[in-house]
TIFI-244505 format. One record per residue (C-alpha): chain; x, y, z; residue number from 0. Coordinates in nm, 2 decimals, decimal comma, padded with zeros to 4 digits. Each point is the difference from the previous one (the first is absolute). Example, Ala and Ser with C-alpha at 12.3 -4.5 7.8 and 13.67 -1.06 7.14 Angstrom:
2
[rec "A"; [01,23; -00,45; 00,78]; 0]
[rec "A"; [00,14; 00,34; -00,07]; 1]
//
This chain:
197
[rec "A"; [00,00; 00,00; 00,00]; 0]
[rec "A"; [00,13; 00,36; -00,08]; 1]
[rec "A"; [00,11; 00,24; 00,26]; 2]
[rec "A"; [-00,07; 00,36; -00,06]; 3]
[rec "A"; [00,30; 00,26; 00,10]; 4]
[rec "A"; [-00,08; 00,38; 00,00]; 5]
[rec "A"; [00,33; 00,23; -00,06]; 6]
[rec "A"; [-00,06; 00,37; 00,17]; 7]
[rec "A"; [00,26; 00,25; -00,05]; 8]
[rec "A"; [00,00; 00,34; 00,08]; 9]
[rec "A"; [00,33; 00,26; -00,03]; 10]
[rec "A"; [00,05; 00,18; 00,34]; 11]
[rec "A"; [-00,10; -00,10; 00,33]; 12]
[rec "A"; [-00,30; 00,26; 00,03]; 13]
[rec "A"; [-00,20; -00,19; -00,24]; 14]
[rec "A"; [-00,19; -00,27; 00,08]; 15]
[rec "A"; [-00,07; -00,34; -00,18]; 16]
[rec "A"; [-00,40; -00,05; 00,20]; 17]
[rec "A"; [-00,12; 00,11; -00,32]; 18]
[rec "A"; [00,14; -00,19; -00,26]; 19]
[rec "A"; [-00,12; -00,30; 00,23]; 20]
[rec "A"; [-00,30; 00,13; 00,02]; 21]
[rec "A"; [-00,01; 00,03; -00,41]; 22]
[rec "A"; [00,09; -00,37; -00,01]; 23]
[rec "A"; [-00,26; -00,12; 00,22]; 24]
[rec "A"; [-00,28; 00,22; -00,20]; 25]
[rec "A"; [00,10; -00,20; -00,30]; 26]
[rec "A"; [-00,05; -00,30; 00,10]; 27]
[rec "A"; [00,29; -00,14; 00,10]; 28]
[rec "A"; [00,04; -00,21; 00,33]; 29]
[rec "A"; [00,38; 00,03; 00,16]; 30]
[rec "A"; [00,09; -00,12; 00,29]; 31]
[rec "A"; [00,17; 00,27; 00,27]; 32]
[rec "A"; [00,33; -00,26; -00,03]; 33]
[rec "A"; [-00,02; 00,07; -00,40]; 34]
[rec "A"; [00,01; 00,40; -00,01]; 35]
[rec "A"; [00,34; 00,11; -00,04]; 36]
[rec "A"; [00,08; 00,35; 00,09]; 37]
[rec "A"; [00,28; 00,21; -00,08]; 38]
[rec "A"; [00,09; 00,35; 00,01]; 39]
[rec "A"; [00,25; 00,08; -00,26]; 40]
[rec "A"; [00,07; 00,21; -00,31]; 41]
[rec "A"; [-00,17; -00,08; -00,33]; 42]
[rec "A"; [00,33; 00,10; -00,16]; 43]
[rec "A"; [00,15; -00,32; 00,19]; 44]
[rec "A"; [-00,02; -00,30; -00,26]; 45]
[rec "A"; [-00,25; -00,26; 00,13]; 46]
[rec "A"; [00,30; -00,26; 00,01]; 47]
[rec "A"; [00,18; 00,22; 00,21]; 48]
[rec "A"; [-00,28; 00,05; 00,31]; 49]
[rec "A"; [00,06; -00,19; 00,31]; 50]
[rec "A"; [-00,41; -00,07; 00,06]; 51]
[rec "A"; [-00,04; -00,15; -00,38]; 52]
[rec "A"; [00,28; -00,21; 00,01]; 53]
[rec "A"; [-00,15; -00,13; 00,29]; 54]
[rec "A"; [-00,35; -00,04; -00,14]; 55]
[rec "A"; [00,16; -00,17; -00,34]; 56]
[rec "A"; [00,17; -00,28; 00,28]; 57]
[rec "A"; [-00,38; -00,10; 00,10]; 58]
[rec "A"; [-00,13; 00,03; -00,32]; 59]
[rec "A"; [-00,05; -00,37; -00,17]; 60]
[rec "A"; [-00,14; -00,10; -00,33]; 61]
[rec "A"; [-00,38; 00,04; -00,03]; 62]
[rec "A"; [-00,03; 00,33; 00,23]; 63]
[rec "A"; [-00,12; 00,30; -00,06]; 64]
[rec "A"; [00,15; 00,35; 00,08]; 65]
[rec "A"; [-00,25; 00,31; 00,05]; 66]
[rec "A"; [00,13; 00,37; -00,11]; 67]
[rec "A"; [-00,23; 00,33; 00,00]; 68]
[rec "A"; [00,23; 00,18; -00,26]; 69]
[rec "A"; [00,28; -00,14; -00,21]; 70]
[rec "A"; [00,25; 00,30; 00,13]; 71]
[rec "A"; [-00,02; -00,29; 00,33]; 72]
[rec "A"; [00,19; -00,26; -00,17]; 73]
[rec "A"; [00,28; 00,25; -00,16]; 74]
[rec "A"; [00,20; 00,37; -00,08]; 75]
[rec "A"; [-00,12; -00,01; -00,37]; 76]
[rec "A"; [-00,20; -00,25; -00,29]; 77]
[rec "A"; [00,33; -00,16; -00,01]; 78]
[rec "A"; [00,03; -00,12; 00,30]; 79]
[rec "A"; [-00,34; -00,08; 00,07]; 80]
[rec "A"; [00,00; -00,20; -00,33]; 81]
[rec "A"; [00,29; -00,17; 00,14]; 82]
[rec "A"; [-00,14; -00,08; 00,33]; 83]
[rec "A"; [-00,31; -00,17; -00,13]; 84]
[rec "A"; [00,18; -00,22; -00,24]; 85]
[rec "A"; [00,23; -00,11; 00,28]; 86]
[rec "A"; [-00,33; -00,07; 00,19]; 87]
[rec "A"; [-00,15; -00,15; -00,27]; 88]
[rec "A"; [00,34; -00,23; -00,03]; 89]
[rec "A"; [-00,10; -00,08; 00,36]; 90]
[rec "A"; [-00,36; -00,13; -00,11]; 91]
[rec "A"; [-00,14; 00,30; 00,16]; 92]
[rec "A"; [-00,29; 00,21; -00,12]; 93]
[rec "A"; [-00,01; 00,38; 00,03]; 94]
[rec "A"; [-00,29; 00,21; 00,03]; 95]
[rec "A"; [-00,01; 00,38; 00,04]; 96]
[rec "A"; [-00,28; 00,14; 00,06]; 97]
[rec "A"; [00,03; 00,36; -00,20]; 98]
[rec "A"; [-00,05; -00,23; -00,30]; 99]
[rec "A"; [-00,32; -00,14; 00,12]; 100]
[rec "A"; [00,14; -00,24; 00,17]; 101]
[rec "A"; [00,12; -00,18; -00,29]; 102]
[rec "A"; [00,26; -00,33; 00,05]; 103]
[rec "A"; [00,31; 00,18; -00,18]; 104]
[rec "A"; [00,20; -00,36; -00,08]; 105]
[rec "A"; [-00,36; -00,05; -00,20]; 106]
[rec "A"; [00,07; 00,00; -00,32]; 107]
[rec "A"; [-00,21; 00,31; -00,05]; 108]
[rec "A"; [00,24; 00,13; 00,35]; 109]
[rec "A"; [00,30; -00,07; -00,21]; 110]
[rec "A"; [-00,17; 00,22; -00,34]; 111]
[rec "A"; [-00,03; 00,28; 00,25]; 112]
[rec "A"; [00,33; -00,01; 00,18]; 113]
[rec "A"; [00,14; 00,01; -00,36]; 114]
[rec "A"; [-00,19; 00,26; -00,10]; 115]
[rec "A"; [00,07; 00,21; 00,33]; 116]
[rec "A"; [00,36; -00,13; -00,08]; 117]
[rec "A"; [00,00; 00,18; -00,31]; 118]
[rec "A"; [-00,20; 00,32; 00,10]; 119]
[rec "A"; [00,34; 00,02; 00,26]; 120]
[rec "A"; [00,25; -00,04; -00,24]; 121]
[rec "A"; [-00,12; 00,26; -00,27]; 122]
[rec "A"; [-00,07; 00,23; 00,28]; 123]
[rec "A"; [00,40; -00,02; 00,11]; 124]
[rec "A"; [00,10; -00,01; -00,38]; 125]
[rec "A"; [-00,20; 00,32; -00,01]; 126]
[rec "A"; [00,16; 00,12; 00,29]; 127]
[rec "A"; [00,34; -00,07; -00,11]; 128]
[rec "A"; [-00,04; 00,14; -00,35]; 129]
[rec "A"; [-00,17; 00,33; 00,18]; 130]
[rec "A"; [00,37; -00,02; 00,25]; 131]
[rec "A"; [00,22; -00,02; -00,32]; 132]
[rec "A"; [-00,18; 00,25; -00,16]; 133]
[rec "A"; [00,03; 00,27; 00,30]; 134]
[rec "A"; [00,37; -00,12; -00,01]; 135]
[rec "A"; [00,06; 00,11; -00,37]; 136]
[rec "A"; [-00,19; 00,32; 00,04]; 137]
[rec "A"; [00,19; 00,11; 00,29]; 138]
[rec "A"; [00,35; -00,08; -00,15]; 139]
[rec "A"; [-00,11; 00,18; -00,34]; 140]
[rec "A"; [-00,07; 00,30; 00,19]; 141]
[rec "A"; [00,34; -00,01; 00,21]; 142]
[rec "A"; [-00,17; -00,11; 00,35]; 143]
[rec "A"; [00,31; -00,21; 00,20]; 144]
[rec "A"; [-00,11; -00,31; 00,08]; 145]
[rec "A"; [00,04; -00,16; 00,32]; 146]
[rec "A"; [00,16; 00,10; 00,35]; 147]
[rec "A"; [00,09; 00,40; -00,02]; 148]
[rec "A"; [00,35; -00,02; -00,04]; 149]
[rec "A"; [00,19; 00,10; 00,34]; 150]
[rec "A"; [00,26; 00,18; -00,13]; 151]
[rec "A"; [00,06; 00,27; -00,34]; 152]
[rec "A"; [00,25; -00,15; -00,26]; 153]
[rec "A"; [00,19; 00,32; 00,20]; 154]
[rec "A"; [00,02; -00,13; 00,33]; 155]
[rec "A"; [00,04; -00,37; -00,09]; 156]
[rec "A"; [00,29; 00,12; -00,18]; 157]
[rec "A"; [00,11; 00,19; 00,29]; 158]
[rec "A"; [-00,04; -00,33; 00,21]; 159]
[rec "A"; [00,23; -00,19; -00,24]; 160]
[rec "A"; [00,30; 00,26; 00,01]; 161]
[rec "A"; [-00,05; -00,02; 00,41]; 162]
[rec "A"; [00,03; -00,39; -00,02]; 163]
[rec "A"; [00,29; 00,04; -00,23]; 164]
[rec "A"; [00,18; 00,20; 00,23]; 165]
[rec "A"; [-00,06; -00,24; 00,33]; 166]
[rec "A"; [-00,33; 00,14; 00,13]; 167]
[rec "A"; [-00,19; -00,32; 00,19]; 168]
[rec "A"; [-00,33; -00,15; -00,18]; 169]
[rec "A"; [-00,13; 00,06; 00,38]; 170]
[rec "A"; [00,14; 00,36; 00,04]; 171]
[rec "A"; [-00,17; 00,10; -00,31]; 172]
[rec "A"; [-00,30; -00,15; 00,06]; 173]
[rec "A"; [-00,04; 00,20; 00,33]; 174]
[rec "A"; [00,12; 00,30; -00,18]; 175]
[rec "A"; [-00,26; -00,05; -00,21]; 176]
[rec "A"; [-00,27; -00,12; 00,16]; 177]
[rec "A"; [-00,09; -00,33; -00,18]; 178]
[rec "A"; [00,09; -00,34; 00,03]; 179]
[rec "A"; [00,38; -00,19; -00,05]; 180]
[rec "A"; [-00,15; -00,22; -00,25]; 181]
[rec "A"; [-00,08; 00,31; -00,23]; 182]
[rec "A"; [00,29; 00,12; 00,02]; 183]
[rec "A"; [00,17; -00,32; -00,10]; 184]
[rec "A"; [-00,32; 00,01; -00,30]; 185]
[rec "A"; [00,21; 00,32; -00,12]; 186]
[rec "A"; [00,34; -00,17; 00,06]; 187]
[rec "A"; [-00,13; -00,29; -00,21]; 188]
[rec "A"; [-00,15; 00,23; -00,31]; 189]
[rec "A"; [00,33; 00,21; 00,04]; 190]
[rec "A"; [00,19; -00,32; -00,04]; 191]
[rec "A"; [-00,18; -00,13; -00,31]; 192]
[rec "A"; [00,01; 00,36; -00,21]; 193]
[rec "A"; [00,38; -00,03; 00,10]; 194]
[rec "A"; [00,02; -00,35; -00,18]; 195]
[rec "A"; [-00,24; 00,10; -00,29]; 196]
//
């Protein structure tokens, strides 16, 4: 006979899961107080990587069935919650979430719509990433500097390398200047490699 597990996660300890139980038992599913696994932890935290579902997978066995209110519960992103079910899946376990009516996700119709949501999350980074890129090559086009401000002028970094040249410490000049020794070595180092250019 199958056992039914219920997964409640929640991301900071001010937030309760009462009612994502309380979802679960509206639906119609009956789970024991021993099956409810709580945690509180990060959705950016891979499911493989939380203390609580690691735990719940160990009790899991072939035939059961595991309860979620929203599919963010089993993962950071579609990829990960896509991954999750298939290793459940592996497991003999069926997945149902409840934002999609409930449906059994390692269904066959589940596993349509986790490739479709799959797909959905992948053109949305691509678009994200072409968007990035884009913003890159506009900025460099119109002479933006990219990255960390630079901490010194090509004046004073030249400065620094005459100082070095004539015995000043990496640690002296970094208090003289205010910034860290491994800058300083930074402009040693690009110092060195103009040198042997």
């Amino acid at each position: 006979m199958s056992r039914t597990f219920a997964y409640l996660r929640v991301s900071t300890t001010d937030q309760t899961t009462d009612n994502q139980l309380a979802e679960i038992a509206a639906s119609g599913f009956s789970v024991h107080p021993r099956r409810v696994i709580r945690e509180t932890i990060s959705g950016s935290v891979p499911a493989n990587q939380r203390p609580a579902f690691g735990t719940l997978v160990g009790k899991l066995e072939e035939g059961d069935i595991l309860v979620v209110t929203k599919l963010d519960r089993l993962g950071r992103n579609a990829m990960d919650v896509r991954a999750t079910v298939e290793a459940l899946a592996g497991l003999g376990v069926r997945v149902h979430c409840l934002a999609l009516g409930g449906m059994d996700l390692t269904s066959p119709a589940g596993k349509m719509t986790m490739g479709v949501i799959a797909a959905v999350a992948e053109f949305e980074r691509d678009l994200l990433l072409e968007r990035t890129h884009t913003g890159i090559a506009r900025a460099k086009a119109e002479g933006k500097h990219m990255g960390r401000p630079a901490t010194f002028t090509p004046e004073q970094a030249q400065e620094v390398r005459e100082k070095l040249d004539q015995g000043a410490t990496v640690a002296g000049l970094a208090r003289e200047y205010n910034t860290t020794r491994q800058t300083i070595m930074r402009v040693r180092a690009v110092g060195e490699a103009l040198a042997a250019a």
